[in-house]
SERO-4910 file (N, C-alpha, C, O; in steps of 0.05 Angstrom, whole numbers):
BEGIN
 pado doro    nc1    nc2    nc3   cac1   cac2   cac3    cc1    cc2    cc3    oc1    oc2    oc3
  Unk    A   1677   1809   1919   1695   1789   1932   1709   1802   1956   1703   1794   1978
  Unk    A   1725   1820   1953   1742   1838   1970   1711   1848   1990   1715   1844   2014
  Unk    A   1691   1857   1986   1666   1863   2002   1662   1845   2015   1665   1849   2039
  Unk    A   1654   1817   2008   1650   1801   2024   1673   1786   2042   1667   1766   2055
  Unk    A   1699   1797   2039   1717   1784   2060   1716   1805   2077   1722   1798   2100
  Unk    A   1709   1829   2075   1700   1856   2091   1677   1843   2108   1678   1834   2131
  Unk    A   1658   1845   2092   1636   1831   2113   1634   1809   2134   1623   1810   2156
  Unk    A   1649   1786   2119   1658   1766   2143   1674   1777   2166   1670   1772   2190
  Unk    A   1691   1792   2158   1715   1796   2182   1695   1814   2202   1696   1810   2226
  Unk    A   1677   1833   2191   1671   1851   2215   1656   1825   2225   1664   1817   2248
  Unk    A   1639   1811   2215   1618   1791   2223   1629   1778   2250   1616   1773   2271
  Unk    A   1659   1772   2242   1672   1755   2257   1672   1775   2277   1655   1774   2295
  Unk    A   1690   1796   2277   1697   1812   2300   1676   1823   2323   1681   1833   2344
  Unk    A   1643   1814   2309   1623   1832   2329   1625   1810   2339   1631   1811   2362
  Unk    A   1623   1784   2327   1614   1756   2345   1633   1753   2365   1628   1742   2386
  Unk    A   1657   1762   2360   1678   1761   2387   1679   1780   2407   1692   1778   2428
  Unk    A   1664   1801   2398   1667   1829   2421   1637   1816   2436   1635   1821   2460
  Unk    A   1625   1807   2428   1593   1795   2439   1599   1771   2456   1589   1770   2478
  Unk    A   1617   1749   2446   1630   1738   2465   1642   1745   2494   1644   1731   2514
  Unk    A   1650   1769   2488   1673   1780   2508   1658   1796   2529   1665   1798   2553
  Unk    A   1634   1807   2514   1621   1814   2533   1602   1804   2550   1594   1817   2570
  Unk    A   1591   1774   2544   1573   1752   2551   1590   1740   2574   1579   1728   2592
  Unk    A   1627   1744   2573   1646   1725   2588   1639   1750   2617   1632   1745   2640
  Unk    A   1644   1777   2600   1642   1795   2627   1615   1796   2643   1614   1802   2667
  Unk    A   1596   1791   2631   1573   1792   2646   1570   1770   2674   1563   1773   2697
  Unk    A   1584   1743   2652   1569   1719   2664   1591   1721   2696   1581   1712   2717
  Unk    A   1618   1731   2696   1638   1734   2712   1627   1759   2739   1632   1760   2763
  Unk    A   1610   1777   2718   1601   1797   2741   1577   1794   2762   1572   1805   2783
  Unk    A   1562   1768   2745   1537   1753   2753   1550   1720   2775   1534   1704   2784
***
């Protein structure tokens, strides 16, 4: 239980650093 709220949260956090870097790209493009 406690593993899988581990797992979501990083899940979440790559999907927002992947965001962040898709924002920087599309801004440098």
């Amino acid at each position: 239980d406690t593993l899988l709220l581990v797992y979501l949260s990083s899940l979440t956090r790559t999907q927002l650093s992947l965001a962040e870097k898709l924002n920087t790209a599309a801004q440098i493009l």
